[in-house]
C-alpha positions in Angstrom: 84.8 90.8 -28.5 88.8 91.1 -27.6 89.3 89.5 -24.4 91.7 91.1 -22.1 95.6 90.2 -21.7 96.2 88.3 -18.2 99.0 89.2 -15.7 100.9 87.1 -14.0 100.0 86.7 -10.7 102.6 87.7 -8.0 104.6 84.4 -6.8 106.5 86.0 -3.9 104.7 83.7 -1.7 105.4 80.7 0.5 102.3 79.2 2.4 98.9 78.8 0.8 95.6 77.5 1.9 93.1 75.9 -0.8 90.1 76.3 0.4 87.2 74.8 -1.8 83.7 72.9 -1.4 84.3 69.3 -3.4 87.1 66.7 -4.1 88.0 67.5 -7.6 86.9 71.3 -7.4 90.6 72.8 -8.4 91.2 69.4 -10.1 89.1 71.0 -13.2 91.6 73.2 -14.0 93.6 74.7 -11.2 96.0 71.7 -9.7 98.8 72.2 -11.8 99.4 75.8 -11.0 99.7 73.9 -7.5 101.5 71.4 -9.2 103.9 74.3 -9.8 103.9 76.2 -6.8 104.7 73.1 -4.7 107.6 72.3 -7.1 109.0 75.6 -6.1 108.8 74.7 -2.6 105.9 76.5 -1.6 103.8 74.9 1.2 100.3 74.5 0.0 97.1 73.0 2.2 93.8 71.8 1.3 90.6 72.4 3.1 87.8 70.5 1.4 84.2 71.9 3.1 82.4 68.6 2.2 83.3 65.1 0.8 81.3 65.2 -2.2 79.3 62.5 -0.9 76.4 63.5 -2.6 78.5 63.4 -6.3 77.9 60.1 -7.6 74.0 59.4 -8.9 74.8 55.7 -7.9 76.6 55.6 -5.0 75.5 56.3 -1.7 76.4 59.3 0.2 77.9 56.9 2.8 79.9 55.0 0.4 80.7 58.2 -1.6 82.2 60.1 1.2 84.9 58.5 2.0 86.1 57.0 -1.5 86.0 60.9 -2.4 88.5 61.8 0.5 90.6 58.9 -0.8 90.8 59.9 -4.1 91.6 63.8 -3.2 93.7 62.5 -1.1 96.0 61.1 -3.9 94.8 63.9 -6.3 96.9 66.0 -3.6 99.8 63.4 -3.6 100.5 64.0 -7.3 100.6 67.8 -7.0 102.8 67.6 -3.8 100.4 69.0 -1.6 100.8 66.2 1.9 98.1 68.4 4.3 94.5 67.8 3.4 91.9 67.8 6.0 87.9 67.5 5.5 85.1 69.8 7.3 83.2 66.9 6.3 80.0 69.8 5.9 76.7 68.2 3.9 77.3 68.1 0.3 74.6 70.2 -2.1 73.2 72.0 0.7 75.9 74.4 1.9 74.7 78.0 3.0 76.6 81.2 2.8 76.6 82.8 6.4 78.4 83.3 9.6 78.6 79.4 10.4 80.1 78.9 7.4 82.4 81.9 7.9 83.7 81.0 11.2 84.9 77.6 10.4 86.4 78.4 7.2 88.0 81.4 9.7 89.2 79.0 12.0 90.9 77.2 9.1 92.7 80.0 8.2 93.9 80.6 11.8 95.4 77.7 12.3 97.4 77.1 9.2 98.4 80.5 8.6 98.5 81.3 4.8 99.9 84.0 3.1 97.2 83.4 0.2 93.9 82.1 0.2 92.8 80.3 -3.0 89.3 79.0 -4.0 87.0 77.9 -7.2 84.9 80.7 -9.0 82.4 81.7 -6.8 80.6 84.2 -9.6 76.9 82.9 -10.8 78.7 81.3 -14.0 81.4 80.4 -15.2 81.5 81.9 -18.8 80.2 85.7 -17.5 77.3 84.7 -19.3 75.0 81.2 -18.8 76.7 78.3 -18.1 76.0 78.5 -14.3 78.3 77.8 -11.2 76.8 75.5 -8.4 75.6 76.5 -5.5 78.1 74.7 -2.8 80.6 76.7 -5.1 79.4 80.1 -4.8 78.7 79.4 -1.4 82.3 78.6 -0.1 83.9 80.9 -2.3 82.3 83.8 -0.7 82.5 82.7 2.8 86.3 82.3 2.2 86.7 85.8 0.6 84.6 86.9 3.7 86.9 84.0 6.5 90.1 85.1 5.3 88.9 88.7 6.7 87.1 87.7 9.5 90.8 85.4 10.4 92.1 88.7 11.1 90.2 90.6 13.5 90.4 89.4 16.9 86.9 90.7 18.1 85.5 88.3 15.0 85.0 84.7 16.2 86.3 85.8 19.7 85.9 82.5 21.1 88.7 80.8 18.5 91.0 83.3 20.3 90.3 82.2 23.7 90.9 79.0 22.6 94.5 79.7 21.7 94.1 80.4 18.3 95.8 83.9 17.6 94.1 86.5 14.7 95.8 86.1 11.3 96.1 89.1 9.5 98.5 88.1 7.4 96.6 87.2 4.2 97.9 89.3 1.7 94.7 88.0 -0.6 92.3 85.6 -2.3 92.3 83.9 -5.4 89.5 82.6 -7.3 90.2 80.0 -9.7 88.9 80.3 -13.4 86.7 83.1 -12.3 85.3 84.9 -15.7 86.6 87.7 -14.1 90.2 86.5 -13.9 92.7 89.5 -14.9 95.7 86.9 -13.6 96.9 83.8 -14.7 99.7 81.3 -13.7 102.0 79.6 -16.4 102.0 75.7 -15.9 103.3 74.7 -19.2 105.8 72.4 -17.1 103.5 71.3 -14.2 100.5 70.4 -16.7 100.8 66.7 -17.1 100.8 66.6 -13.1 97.3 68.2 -13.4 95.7 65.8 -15.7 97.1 63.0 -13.4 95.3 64.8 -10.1 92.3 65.0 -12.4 92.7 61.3 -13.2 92.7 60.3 -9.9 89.2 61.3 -9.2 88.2 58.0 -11.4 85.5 56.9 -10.1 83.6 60.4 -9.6 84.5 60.6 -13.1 82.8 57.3 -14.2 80.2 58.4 -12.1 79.5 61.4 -13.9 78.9 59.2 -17.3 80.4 61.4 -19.5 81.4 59.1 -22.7 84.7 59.4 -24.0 86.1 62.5 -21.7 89.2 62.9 -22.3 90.8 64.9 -19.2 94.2 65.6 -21.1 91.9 67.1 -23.7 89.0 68.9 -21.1 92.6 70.7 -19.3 94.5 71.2 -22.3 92.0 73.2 -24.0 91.2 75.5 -21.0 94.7 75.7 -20.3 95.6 77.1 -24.0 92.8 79.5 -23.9 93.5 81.0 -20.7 97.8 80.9 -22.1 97.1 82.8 -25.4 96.1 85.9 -23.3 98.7 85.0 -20.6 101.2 85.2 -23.5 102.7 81.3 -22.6 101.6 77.8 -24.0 99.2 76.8 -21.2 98.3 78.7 -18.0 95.4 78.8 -15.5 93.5 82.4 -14.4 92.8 83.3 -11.4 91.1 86.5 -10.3 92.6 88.0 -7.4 91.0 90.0 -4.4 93.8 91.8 -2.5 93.5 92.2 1.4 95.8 94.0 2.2 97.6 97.6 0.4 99.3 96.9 -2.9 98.5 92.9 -2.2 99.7 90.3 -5.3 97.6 92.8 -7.7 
């Protein structure tokens, strides 16, 4: 099977929210296209919906937590992203639903974006069976679902009383490495800042046990993949939902 040629996804941007369910969620793949964007002067956020607390086998949630935040803290640092704030929602249990949808919504409100990015929420990650987690899916589609709702003023009504006006502004939603991705984002030059976010998350890494990964290897081979269709040397994909008519497709 031929896989399909990737676009390039429209750039003519300036504020983006990330909005994702785990510390090291866009680190796998997606931080150096932030990496990029940021060293174009874009303003980029993060909005992590739990602090992986429940990531490391032998580490307790409480002790996880907040060495989690610290490290995507610093992940953020090296991709020039200074804004990071933590819904601090239970890790491995997250439910799609209106809950989830208003906070993510309020989110949204408040910092404005003119593009909403977040990890593959599709069942898999390969379109066929290497399966997504749950808290993915989860806060993928709420966001999708947020970065509507962040728009209508008669949605979450009680956001607007409190002084937070409607946004709709969002032009649309990426997914990061989506199997449906039909976009991708050269970051030939910002690459080396993406293996050093993904470095950062050492000691979820250690936790994780895998001998001998390599995370200059793990990114580099995505990243060529997903650049031979984009026609560059190393790109991430994205798929792209547009909100609004003619919207970065």
């Amino acid at each position: 099977m031929v896989e399909k040629q990737l676009r390039h996804v429209d750039e003519n941007w300036q504020r983006a929210l990330v909005v994702v369910a785990h510390p090291d969620d866009m680190e796998f793949g997606a931080a150096a296209a932030v990496a990029r964007w940021t060293g174009q002067g874009k303003d980029v956020v993060y909005c992590l919906v739990t602090s992986g607390e429940a990531g490391i086998d032998g580490l307790a949630p409480e002790q996880a937590g907040p060495l989690r935040e610290d490290e995507q803290r610093e992940s953020c640092r090296v991709v020039g992203v200074e804004q990071v704030e933590f819904l601090r929602l239970p890790d491995g249990v997250l439910e799609y639903g209106v809950a989830l949808r208003r906070r993510i919504a309020e989110v949204v409100r408040r910092h404005r974006p003119d593009v909403v990015i977040t990890n593959n929420f599709r069942e898999t990650w390969d379109g066929a069976t290497n399966l997504n987690q749950a808290d993915h899916i989860a806060v993928g589609r709420a966001t999708l679902d947020a970065a509507r709702d962040a728009g209508n003023r008669w949605v979450f009504p009680e956001q607007v009383q409190d002084g937070l006006a409607p946004w709709p502004d969002v032009v649309a939603v990426w997914a990061a490495a989506s199997p449906d991705a039909r976009h991708a984002v050269d970051v030939t030059d910002a690459f080396d800042a993406g293996v050093a976010s993904l470095r950062a998350h050492q000691a979820y890494l250690d936790g994780l046990g895998w001998a001998d990964f390599d995370p200059d290897a793990f990114l580099r081979g995505n990243a060529e993949a997903v650049g031979e269709r984009a026609g560059v040397p190393l790109a991430s994909s994205f798929e792209v939902f547009p909100l609004q008519w003619g919207g970065t497709d």
